[in-house]
Backbone bond lengths (Angstrom), bond angles and torsions (degrees), N, CA, C in turn:
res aa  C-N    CA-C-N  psi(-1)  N-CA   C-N-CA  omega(-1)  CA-C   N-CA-C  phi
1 X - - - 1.462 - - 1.530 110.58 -
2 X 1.451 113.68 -38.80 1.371 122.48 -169.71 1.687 94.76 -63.30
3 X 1.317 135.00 -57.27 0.941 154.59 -160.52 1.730 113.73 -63.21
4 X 1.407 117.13 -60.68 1.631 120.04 146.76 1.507 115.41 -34.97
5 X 1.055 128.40 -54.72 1.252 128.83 -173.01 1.368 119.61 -72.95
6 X 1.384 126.45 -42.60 1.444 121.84 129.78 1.785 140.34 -16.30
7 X 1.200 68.46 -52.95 2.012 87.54 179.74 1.337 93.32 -65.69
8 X 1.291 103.55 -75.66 1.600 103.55 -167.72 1.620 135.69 -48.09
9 X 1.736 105.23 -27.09 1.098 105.40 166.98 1.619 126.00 -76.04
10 X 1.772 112.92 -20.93 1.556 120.54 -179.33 1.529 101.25 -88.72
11 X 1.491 130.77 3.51 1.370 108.07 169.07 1.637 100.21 -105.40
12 X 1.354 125.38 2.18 1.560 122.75 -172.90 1.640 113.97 -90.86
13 X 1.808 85.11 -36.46 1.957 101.23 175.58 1.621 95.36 -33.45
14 X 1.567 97.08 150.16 1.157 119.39 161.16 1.587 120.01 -76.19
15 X 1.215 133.47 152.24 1.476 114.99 179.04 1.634 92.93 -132.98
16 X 1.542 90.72 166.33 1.491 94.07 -159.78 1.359 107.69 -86.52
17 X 1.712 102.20 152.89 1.475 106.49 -155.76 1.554 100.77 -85.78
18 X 1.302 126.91 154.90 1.474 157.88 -142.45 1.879 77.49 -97.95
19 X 1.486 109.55 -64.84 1.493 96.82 -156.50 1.531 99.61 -124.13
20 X 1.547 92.51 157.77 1.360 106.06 176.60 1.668 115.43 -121.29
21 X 1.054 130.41 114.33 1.513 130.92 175.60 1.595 122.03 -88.39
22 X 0.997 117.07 120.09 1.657 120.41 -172.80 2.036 102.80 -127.64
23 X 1.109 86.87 135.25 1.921 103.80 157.39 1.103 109.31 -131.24
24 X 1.451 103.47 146.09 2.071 125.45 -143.17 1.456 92.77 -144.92
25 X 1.132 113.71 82.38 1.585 108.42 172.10 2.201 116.82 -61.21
26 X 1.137 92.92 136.02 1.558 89.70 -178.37 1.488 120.38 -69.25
27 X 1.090 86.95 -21.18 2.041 91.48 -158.33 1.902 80.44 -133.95
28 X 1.554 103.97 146.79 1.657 122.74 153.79 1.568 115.11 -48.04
29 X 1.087 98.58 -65.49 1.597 112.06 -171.70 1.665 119.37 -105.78
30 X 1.203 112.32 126.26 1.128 102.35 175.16 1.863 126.59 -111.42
31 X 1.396 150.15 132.99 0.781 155.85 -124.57 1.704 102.84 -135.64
32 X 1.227 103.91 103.34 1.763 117.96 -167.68 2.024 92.11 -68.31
33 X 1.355 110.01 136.89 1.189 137.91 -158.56 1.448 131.32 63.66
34 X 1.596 110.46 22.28 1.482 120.93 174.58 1.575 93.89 -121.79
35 X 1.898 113.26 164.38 1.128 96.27 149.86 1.256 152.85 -88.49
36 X 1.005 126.84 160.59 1.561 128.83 -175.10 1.566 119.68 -109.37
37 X 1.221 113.57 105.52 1.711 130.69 -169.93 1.707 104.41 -63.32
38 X 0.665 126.49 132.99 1.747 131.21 165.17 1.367 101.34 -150.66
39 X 1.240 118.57 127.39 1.222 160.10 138.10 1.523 124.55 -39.46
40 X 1.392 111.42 101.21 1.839 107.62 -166.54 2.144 98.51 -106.58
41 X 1.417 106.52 136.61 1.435 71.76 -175.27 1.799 89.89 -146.31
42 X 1.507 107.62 156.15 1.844 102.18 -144.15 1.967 67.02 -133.22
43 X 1.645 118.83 107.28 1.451 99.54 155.30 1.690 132.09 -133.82
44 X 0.714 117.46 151.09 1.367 130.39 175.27 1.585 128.60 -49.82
45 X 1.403 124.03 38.91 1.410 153.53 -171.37 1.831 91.07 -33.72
46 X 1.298 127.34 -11.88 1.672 114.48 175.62 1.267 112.59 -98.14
47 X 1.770 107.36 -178.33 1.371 103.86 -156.25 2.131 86.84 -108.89
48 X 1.119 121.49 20.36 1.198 127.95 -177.85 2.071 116.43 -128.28
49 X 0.953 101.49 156.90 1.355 106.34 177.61 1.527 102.26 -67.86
50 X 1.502 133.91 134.65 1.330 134.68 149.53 1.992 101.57 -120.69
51 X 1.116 81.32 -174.79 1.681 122.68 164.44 1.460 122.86 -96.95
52 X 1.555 103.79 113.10 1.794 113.36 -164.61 1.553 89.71 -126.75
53 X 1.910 106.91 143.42 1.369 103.62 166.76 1.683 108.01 -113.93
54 X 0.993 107.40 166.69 1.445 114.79 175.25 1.147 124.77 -132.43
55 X 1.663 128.62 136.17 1.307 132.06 -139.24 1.395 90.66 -73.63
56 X 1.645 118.08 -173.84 1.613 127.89 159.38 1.009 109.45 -100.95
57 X 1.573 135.61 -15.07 1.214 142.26 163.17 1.660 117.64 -121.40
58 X 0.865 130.67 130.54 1.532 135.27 -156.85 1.681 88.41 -112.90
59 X 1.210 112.21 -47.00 1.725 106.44 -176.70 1.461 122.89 -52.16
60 X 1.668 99.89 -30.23 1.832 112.73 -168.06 1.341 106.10 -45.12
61 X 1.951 122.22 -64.10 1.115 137.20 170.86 1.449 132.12 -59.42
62 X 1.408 113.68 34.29 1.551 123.17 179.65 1.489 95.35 -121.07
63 X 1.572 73.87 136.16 2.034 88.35 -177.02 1.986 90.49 -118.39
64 X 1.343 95.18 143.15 1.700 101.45 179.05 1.655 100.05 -127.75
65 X 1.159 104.26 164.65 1.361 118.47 175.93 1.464 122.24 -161.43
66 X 1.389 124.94 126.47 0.947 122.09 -131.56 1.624 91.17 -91.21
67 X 1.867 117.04 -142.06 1.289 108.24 -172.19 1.259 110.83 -102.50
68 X 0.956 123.42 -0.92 1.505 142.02 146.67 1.288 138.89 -68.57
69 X 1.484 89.94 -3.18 1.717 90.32 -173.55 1.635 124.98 77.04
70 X 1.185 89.14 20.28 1.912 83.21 179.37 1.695 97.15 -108.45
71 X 0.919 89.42 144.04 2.082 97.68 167.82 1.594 97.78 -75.37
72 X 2.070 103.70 125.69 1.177 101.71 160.18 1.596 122.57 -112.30
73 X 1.377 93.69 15.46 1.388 110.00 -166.36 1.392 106.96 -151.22
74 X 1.831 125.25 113.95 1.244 116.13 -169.46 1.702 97.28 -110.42
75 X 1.501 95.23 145.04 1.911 91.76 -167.50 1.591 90.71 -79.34
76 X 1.193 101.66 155.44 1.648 134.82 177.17 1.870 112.07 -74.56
77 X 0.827 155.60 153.53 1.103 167.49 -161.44 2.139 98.63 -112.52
78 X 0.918 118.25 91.15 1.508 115.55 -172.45 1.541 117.06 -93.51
79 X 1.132 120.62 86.39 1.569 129.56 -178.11 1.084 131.94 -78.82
80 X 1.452 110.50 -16.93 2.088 123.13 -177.02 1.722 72.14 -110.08
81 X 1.322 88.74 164.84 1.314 107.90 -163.74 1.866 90.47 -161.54
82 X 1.452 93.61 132.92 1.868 115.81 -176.93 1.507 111.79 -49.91
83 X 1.444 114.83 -65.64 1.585 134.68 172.93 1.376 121.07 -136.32
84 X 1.061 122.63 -160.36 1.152 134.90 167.65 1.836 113.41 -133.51
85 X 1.328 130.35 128.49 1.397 117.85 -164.44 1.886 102.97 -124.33
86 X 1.438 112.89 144.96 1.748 98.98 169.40 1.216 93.61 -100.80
87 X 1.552 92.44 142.68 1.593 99.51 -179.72 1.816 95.00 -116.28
88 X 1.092 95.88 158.72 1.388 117.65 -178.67 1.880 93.60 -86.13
89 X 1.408 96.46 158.95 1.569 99.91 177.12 1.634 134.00 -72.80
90 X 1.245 129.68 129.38 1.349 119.78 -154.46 1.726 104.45 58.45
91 X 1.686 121.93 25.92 1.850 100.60 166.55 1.350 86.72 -91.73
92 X 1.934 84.72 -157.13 1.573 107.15 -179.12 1.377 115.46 -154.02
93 X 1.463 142.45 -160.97 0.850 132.81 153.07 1.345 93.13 -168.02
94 X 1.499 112.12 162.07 1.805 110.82 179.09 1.929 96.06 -163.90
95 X 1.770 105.15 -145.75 1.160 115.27 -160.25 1.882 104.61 -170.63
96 X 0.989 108.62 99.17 1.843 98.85 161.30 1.009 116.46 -70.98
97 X 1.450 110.70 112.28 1.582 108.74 165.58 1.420 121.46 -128.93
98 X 1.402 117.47 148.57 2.024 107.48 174.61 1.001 119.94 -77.50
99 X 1.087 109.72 125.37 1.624 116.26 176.87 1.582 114.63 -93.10
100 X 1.615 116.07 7.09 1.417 122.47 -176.71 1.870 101.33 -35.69
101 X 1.084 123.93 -56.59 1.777 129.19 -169.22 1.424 103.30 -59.17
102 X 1.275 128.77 -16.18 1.073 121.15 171.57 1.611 129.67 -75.49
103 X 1.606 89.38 -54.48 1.801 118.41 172.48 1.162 112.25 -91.02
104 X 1.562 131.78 32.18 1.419 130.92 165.24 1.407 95.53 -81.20
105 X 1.294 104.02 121.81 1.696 117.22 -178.56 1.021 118.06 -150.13
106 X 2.244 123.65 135.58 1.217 102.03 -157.55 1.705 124.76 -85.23
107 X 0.914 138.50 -147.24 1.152 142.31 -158.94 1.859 107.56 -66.87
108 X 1.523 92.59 -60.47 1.668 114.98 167.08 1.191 121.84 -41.07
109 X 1.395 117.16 -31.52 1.573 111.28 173.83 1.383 134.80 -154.96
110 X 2.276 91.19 61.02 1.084 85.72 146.62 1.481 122.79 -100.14
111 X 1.724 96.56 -164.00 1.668 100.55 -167.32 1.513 96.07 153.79
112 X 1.219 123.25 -155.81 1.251 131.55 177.64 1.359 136.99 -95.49
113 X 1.250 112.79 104.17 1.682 112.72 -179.32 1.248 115.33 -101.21
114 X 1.704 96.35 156.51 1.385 99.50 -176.92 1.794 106.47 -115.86
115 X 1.350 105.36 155.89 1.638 102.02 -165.26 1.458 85.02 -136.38
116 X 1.622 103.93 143.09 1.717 107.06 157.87 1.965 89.98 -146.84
117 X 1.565 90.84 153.77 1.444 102.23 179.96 1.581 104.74 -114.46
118 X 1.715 110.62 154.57 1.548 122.40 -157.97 1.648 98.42 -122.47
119 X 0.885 146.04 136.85 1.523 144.38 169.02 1.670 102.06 -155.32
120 X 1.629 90.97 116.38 1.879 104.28 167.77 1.817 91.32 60.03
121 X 1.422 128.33 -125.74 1.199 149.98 -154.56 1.504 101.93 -109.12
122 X 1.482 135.33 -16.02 1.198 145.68 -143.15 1.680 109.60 -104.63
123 X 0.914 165.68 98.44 1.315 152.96 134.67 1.533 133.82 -76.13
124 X 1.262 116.27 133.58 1.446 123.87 -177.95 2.039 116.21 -67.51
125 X 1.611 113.61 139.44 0.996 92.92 162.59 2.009 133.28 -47.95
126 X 1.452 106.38 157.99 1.570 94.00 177.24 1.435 114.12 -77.52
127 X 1.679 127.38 139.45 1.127 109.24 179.01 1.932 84.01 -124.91
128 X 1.660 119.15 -179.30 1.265 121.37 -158.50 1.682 96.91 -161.05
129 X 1.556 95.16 125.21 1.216 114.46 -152.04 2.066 101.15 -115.53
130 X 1.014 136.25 129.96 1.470 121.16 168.13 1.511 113.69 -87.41
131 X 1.459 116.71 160.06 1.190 100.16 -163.91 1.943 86.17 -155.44
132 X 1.375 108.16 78.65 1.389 128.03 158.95 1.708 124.53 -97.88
133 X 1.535 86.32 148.17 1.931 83.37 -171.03 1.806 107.25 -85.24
134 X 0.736 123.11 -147.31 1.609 125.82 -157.48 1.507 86.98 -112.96
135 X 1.295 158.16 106.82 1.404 153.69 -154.24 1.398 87.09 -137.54
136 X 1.627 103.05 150.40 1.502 122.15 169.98 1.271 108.47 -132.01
137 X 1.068 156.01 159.23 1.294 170.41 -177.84 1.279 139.57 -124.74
138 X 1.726 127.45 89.13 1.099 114.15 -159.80 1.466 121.85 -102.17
139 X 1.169 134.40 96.86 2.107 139.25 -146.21 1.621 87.17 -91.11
140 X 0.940 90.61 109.28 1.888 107.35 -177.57 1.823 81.24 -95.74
141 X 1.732 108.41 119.66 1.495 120.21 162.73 1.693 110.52 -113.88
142 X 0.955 86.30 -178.64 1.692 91.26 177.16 1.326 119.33 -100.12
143 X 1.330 112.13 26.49 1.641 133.90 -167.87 1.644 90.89 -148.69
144 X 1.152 149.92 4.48 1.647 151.08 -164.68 1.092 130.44 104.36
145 X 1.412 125.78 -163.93 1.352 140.47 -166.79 1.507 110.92 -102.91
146 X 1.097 105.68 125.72 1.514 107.63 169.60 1.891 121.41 -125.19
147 X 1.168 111.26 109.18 1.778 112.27 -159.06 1.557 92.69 -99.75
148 X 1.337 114.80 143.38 1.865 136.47 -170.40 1.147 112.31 -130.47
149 X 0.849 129.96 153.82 1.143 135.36 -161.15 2.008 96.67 -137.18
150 X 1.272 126.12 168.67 1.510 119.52 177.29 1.765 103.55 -131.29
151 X 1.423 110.22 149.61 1.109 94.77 166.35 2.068 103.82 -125.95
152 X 1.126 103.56 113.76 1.520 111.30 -168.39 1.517 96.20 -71.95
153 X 1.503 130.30 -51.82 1.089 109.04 -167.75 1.031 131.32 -51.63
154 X 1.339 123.98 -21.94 1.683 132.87 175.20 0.887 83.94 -98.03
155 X 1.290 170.05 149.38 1.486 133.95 39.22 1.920 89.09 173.89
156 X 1.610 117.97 66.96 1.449 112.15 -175.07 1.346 105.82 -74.82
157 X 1.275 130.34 -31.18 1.662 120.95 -168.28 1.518 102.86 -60.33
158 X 1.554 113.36 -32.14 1.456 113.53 -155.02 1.760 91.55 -66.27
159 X 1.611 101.09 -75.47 1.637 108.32 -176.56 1.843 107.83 -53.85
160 X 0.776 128.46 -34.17 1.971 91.10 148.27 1.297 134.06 -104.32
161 X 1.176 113.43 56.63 1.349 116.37 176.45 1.957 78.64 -142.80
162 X 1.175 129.90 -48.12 1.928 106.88 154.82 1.669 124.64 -76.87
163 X 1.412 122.09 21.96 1.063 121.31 141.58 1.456 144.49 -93.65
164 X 1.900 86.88 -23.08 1.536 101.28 179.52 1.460 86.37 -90.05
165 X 0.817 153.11 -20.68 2.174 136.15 177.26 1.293 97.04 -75.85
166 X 1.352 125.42 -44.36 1.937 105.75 -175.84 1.344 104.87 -88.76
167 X 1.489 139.00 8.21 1.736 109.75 164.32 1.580 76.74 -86.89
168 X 1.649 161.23 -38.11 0.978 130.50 -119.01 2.113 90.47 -105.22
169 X 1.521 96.48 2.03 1.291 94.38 -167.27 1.559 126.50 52.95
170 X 1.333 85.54 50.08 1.742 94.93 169.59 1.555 116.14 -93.42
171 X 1.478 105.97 -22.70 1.871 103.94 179.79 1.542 99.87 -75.62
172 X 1.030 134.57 -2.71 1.570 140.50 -164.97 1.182 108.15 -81.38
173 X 1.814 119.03 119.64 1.551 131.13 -159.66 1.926 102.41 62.37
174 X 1.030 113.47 7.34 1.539 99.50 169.78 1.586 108.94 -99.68
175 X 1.690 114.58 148.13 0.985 132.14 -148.63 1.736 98.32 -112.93
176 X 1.906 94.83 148.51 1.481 84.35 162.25 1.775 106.89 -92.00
177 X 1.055 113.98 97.72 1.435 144.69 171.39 1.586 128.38 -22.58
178 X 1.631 103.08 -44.68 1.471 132.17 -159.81 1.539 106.07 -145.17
179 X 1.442 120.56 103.32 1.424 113.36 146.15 1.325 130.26 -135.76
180 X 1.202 118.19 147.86 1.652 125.73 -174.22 1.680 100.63 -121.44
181 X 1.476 92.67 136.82 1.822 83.76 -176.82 1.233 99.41 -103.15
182 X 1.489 98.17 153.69 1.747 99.53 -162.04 1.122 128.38 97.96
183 X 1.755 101.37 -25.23 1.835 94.83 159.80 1.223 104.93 -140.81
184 X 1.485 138.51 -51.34 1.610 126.38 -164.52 1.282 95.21 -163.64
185 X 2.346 107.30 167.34 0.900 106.22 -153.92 2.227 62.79 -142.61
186 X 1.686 94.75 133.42 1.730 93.41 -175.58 1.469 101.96 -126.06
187 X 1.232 106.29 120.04 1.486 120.15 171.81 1.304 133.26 -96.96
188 X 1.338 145.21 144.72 1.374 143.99 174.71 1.984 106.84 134.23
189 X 1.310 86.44 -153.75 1.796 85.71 -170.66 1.503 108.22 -129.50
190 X 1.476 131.16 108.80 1.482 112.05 179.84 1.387 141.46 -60.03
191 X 1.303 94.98 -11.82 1.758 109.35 -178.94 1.408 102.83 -101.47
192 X 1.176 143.77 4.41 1.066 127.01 -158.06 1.821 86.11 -131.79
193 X 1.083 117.83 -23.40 1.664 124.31 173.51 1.283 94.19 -72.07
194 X 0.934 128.10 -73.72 1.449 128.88 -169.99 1.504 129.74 -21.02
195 X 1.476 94.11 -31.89 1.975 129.03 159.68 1.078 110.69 -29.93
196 X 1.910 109.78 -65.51 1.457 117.24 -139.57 1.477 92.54 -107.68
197 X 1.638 87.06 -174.80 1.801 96.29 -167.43 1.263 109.85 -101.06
198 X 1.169 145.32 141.33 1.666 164.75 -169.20 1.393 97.61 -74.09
199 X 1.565 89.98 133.90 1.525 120.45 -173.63 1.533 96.35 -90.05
200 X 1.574 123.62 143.97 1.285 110.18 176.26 1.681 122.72 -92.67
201 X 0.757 111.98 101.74 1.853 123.42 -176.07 1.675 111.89 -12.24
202 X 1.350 104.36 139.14 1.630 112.69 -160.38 0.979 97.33 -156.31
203 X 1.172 110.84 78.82 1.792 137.18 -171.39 1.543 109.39 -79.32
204 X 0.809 134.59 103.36 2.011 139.87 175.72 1.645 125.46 -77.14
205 X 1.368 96.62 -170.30 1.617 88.08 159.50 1.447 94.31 -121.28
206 X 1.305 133.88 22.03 1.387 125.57 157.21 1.640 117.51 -47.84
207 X 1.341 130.22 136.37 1.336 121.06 162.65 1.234 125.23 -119.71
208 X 1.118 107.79 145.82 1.684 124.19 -173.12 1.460 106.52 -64.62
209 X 1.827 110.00 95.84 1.236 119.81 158.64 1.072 128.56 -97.95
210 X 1.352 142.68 -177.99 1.103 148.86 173.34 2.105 106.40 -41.76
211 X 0.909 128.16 134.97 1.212 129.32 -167.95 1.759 127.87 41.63
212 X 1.550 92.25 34.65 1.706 94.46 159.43 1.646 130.66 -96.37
213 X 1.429 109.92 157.82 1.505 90.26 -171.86 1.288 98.97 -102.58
214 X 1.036 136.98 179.73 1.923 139.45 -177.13 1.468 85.29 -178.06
215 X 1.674 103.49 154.29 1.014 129.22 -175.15 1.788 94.47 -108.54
216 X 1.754 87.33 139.80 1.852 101.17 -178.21 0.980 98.76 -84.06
217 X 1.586 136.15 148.39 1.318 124.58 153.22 1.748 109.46 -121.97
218 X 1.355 115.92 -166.83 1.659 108.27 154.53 1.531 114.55 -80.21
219 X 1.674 105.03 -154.18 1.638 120.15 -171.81 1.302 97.93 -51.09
220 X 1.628 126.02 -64.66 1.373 124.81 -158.65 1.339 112.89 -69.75
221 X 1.317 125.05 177.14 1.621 109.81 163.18 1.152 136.04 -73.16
222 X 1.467 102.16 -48.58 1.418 111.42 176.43 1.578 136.30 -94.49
223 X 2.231 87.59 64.14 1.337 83.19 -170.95 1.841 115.68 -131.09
224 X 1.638 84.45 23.35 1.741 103.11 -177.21 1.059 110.18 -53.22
225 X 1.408 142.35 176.03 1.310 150.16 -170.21 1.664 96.80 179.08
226 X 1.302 125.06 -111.67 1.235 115.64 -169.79 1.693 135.12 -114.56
227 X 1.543 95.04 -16.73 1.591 100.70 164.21 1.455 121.79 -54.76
228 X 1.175 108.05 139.59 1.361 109.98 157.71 1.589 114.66 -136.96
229 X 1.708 107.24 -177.94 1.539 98.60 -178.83 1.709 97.37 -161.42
230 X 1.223 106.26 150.45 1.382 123.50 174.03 1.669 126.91 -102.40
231 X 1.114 124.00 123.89 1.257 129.23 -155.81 1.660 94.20 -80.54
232 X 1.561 106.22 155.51 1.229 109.79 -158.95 1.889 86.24 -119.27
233 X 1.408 120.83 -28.55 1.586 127.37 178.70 2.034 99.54 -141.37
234 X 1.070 99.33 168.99 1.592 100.04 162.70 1.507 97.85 -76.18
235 X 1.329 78.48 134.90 1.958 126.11 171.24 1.820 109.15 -98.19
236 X 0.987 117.24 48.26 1.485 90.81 -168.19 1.589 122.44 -83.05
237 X 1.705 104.28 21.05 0.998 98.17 169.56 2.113 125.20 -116.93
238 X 1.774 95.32 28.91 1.481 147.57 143.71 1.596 93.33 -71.41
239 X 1.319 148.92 -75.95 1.241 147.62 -140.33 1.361 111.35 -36.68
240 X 1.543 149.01 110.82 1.192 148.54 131.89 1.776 102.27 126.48
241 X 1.559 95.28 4.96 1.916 98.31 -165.01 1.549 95.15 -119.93
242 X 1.364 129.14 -13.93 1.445 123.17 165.02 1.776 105.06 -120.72
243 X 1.126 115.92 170.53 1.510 141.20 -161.33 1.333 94.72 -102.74
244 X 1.257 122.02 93.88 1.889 128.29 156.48 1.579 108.87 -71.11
245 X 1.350 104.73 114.20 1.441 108.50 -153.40 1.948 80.46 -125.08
246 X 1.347 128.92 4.43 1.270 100.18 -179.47 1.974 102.78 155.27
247 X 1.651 116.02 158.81 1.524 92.98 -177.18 1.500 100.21 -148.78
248 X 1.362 112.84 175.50 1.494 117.17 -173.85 1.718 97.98 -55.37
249 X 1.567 116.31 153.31 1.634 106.53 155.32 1.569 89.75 -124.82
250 X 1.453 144.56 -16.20 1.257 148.08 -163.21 1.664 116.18 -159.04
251 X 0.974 110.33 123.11 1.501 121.36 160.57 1.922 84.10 123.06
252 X 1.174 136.40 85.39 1.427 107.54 -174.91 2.027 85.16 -120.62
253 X 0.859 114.33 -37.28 1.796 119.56 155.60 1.765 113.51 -29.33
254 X 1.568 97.61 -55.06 1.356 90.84 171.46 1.462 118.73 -64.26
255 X 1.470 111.79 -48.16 1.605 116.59 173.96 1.653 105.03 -31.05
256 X 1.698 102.78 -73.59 1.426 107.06 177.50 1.312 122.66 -36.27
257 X 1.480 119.30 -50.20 1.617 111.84 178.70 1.568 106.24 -39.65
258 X 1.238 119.13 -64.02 1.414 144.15 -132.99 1.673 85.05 -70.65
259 X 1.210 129.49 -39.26 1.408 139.43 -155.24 1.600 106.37 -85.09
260 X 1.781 97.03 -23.95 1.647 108.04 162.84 1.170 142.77 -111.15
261 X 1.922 114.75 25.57 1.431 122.13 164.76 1.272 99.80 -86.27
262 X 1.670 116.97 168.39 1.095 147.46 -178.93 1.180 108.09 -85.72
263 X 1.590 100.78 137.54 1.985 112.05 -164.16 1.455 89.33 -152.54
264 X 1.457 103.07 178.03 1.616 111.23 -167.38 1.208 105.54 -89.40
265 X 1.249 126.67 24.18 1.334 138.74 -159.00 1.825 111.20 -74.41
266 X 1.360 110.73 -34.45 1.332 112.12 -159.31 2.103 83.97 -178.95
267 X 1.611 102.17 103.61 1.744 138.28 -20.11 1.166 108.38 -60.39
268 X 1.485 121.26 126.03 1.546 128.67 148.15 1.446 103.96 -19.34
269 X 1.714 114.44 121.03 1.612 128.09 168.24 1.221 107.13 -59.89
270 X 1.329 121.21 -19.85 1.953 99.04 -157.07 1.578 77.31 -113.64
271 X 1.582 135.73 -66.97 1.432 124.31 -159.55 1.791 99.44 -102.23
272 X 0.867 141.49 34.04 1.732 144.52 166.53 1.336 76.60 25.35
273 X 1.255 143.57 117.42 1.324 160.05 18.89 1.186 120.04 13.28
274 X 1.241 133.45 153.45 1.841 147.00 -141.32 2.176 81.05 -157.07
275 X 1.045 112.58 105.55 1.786 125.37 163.37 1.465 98.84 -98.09
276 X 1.178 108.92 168.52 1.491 140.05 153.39 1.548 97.37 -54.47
277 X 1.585 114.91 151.27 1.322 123.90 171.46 1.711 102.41 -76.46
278 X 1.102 116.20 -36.54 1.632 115.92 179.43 1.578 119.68 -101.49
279 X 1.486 100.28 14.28 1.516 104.94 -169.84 1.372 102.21 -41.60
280 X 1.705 128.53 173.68 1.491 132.64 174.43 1.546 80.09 -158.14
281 X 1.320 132.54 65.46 1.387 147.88 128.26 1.593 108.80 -149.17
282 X 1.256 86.27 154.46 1.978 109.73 -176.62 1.731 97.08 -83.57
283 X 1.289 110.20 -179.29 1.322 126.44 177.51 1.704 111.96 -98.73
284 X 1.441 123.02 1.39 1.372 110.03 -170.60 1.902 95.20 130.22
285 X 1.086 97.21 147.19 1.444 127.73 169.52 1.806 120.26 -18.53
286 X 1.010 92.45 -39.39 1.738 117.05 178.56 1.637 109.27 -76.89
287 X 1.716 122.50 -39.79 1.038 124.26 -161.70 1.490 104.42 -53.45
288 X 1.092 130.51 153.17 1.722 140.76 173.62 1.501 101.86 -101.00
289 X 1.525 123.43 -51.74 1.314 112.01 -144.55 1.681 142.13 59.78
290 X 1.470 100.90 13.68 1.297 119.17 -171.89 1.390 116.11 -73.03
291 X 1.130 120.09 115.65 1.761 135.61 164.11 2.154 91.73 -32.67
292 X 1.451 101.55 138.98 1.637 98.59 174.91 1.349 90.99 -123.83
293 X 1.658 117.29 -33.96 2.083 101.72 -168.70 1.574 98.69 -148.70
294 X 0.939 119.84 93.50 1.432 128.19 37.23 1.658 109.43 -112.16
295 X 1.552 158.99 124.33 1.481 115.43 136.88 1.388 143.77 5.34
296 X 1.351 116.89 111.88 1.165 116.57 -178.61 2.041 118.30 -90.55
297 X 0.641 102.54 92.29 1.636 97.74 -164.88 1.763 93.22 -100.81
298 X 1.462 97.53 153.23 1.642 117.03 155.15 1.612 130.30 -108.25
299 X 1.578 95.26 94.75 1.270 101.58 177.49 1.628 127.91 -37.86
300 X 1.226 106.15 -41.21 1.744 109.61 -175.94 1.694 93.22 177.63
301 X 1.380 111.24 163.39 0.870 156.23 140.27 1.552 150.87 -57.88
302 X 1.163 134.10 70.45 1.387 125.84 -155.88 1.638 112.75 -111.12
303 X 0.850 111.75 124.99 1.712 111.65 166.60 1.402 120.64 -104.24
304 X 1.806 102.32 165.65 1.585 90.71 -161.92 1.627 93.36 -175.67
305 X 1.250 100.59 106.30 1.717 99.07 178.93 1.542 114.91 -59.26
306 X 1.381 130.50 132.87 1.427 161.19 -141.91 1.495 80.74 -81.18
307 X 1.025 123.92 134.29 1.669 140.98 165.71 1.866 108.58 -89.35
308 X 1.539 97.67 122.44 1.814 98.27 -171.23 2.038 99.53 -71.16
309 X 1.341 112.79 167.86 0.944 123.08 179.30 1.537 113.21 -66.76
């Protein structure tokens, strides 16, 4: 009995697989009407030379899924096969190819997809690629124009999760709220953030210079939602604890204005306190930092994919 049961368990073992399939996206983000590099890769997971085939189409066997989780792309079953290759043990062999025709997607839905590739019996782990267009941002105030620019590779949840609030016109009649000159200028609405659900923090080695945008959050990290704020000097002691999601490319005069109206900043409204003219600390818990003449409000919001040279 001991002996059957033996048997039976060493013919059920799994044995180790001959091949390994991987996709290696080149770039984080990918940008619908450019191309998009992907990496196809066919390898030889033994410690001996075999015989590997390779499809004629590498695209057939890619399964996508959108940011929702729905399959928009069901992989193909690939049976003709290009060649046949010997691979040396632990080699490989593969193919860069663009998959832009695949991930051309319209405006509404991008975000993050996930891709895994299928060959014969074989599938690749899933890897997940973003796929935002080049967006600029124009914050119409009641003091001027201020144009943004995003940077997705650091920090993509942030720049669409502030793209999906300005098509929905949520920064609209919202104020920049809080400024201290000398360090930042913070925009959005606190009661109305409080609503939505927290972005999870995507901390870089970007640093907060003079006209970067970063998302405010509370104590913890991951508890941003919709404020944001623009640095008025480097902060670098912001560096690696907020999400640089993007920075002025135009209007930085306006920034400056904004950094030189009068706010309750210095005397403190509630305890008249006397600050530094450039202080970059408040007076205590109570302080507002509130602009008094003029209001700084944001008329609207406009987006507008970046025109190539």
């Amino acid at each position: 009995m001991l002996f059957l049961t033996l048997l039976w368990s060493l013919q059920d073992s799994p044995k180790d697989p001959a091949v390994v399939l991987r996709i290696e996206p080149l770039e984080r983000v990918y940008r619908p009407g450019e191309p998009m590099a992907m990496r196809f890769v066919v390898e030889n997971a033994t410690d001996r030379d075999v015989e590997l085939e390779e499809p004629i189409d590498y695209l057939e066997g890619l399964q996508v899924r959108d940011p929702e989780a729905r399959v928009v792309k069901t992989p193909a079953r690939i049976r003709e096969v290009k060649r046949k290759h010997r691979v040396d043990a632990r080699g490989f062999f593969g193919r860069t190819l663009d998959i832009s025709r695949i991930l051309s997607v319209p405006e509404d839905r991008e975000g993050a997809y996930t891709l895994r590739w299928q060959f014969q019996d074989h599938a690749s782990a899933e890897v997940r690629v973003f796929v935002i267009r080049d967006w600029l941002a124009t914050v119409e105030t009641s003091v001027g124009n201020i144009v943004l620019e995003f940077h997705p590779e650091s920090a993509p949840m942030h720049v669409l999760n502030f793209l999906s609030l300005a098509r929905k016109g949520y920064y609209k009649d919202c104020r920049f709220y809080r400024v201290i000159p000398g360090f930042m200028m913070q925009g959005g609405d606190p009661e109305k953030a409080a609503k939505l659900s927290p972005v999870t923090a995507e901390f870089s080695d970007r640093k907060h210079l003079a006209g970067t945008l970063s998302m405010a959050r509370g104590a913890a990290p991951n508890t941003a939602t919709s404020e944001f704020f623009i640095c008025f000097a480097a902060s670098p002691q912001l560096d690696r604890a907020y999400s640089v999601f993007g920075s002025v490319t135009q209007g930085m005069e306006c920034v400056q204005a904004i950094e030189r109206v009068k706010t309750d900043h210095s005397p403190c409204a509630s305890c008249g306190q006397t600050l530094p003219s450039r202080a970059t600390q408040h007076c205590g818990a109570h302080h507002q930092d509130r602009p008094i003449s003029p209001e700084i409000v944001i008329k609207n919001i406009a987006l507008s994919v970046r025109k190539k040279p």
